[in-house]
C-alpha positions in Angstrom: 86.3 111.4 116.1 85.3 108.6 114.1 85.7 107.8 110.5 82.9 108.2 108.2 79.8 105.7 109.1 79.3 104.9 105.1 83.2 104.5 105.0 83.5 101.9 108.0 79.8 100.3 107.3 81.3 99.4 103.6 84.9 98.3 104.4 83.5 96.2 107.7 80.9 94.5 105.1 83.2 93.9 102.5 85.0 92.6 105.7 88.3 94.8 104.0 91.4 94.7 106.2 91.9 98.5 107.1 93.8 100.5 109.4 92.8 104.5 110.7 95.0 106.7 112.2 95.0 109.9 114.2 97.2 112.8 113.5 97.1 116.4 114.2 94.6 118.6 112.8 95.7 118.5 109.0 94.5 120.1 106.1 97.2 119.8 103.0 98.2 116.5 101.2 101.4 117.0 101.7 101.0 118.2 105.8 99.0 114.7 106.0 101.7 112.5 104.9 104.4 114.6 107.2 102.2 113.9 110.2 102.3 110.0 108.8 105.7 109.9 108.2 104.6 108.5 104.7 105.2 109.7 100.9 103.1 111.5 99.4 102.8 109.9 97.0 101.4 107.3 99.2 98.1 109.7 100.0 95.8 109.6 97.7 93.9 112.7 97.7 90.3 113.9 96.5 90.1 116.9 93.7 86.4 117.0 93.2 85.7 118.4 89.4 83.2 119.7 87.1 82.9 117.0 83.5 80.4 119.2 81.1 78.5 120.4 83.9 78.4 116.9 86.3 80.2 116.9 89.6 83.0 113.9 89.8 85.8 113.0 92.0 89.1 112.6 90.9 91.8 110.8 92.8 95.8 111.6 92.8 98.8 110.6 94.2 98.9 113.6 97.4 102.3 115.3 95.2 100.5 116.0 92.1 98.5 118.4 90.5 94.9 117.5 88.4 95.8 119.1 84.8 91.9 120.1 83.3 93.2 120.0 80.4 94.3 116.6 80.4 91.4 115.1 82.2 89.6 117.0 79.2 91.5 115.3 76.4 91.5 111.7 78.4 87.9 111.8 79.4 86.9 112.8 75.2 84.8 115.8 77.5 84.1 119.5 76.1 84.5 120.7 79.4 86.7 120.1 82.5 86.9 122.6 85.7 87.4 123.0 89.5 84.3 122.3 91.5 83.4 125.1 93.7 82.6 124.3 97.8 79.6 125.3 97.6 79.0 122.9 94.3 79.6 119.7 96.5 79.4 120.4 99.9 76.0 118.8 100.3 76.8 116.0 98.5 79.2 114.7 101.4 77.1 114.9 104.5 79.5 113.9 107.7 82.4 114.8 106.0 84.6 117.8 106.5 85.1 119.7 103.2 88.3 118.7 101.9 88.5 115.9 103.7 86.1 113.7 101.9 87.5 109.9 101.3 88.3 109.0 97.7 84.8 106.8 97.9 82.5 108.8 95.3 80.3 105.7 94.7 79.3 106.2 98.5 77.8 109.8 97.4 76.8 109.0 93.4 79.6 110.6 92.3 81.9 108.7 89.6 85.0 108.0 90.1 88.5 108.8 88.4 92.0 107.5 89.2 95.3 108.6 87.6 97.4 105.8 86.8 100.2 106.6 89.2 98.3 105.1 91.9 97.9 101.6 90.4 101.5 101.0 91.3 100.8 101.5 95.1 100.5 98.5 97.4 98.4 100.8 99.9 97.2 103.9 99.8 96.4 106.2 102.8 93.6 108.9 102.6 91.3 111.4 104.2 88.6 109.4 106.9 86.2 112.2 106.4 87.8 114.5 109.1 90.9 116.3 108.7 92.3 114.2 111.9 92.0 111.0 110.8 93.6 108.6 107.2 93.0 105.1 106.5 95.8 102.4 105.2 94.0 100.4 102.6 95.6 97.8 99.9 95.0 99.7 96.2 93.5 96.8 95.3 90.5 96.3 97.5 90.1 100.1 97.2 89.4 99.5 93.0 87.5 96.2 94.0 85.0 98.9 96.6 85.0 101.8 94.1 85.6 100.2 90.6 87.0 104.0 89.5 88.4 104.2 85.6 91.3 105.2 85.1 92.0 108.0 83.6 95.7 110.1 83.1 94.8 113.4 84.9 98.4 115.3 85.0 100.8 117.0 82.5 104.2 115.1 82.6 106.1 115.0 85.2 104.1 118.1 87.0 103.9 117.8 90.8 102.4 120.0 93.4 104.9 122.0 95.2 
């Protein structure tokens, strides 16, 4: 299976340095980076969110957990939530729902980035499928997407 067109035309223009690898059928974060023998806090995974009623895509380290309130108070917003599937599955067309690659600007979507993920080299993350991540330097990733950053978790809260 290929990795996203969008994804690839971008990176291959941009002529980014980029690596994709295959792995068994993956859903989880956490089951991505086993089958990559990497950290997770290497995978940078996609929590798509409501911000006052606008859909937007927020980016973490695969081992933590998106705190609404925080992205509430960070963002100034009067309302933070969990996007629904069916609130955002058309906005990603060729991409497997919850495998959609932290790219927002590719679908209109803005883009959100805890901090945590500044201090990574590379970061891996979803191709598009659930079989697929890409290796990519953190910094031609924010030169691509241009995401603010914004602190997104409580302290010290990971995902189990």
């Amino acid at each position: 299976m290929p990795i996203l067109k969008k994804l690839s035309e971008l990176l291959n223009d941009a002529k980014i340095s980029y690596e994709v690898y295959n792995h068994p059928l993956a859903y989880t974060a956490q089951e991505i980076a086993a089958t990559q023998h990497v950290s997770g806090d290497a995978l940078a995974k996609v929590v798509m969110l409501k911000v006052d009623g606008e859909l937007a895509m927020a980016v973490l380290m695969g081992s933590q957990k998106v705190s609404l309130a925080t992205v509430r108070e960070s963002l100034g917003a009067r309302e933070v939530q969990l996007a629904t599937e069916d609130e955002f599955v058309a906005r990603f067309p060729g991409c497997e729902i919850g495998a959609m690659p932290p790219f927002g600007n590719l679908f209109g979507l803005p883009v959100y980035v805890d901090p945590a993920l500044e201090k990574d080299e590379y970061i891996y993350f979803n191709a598009g499928n659930h079989v697929q991540t890409v290796k990519l330097s953190y910094r031609d990733y924010e030169r691509l997407v241009h995401p603010r950053v914004v602190r997104m978790r409580a302290a010290d809260r990971r995902a189990a």
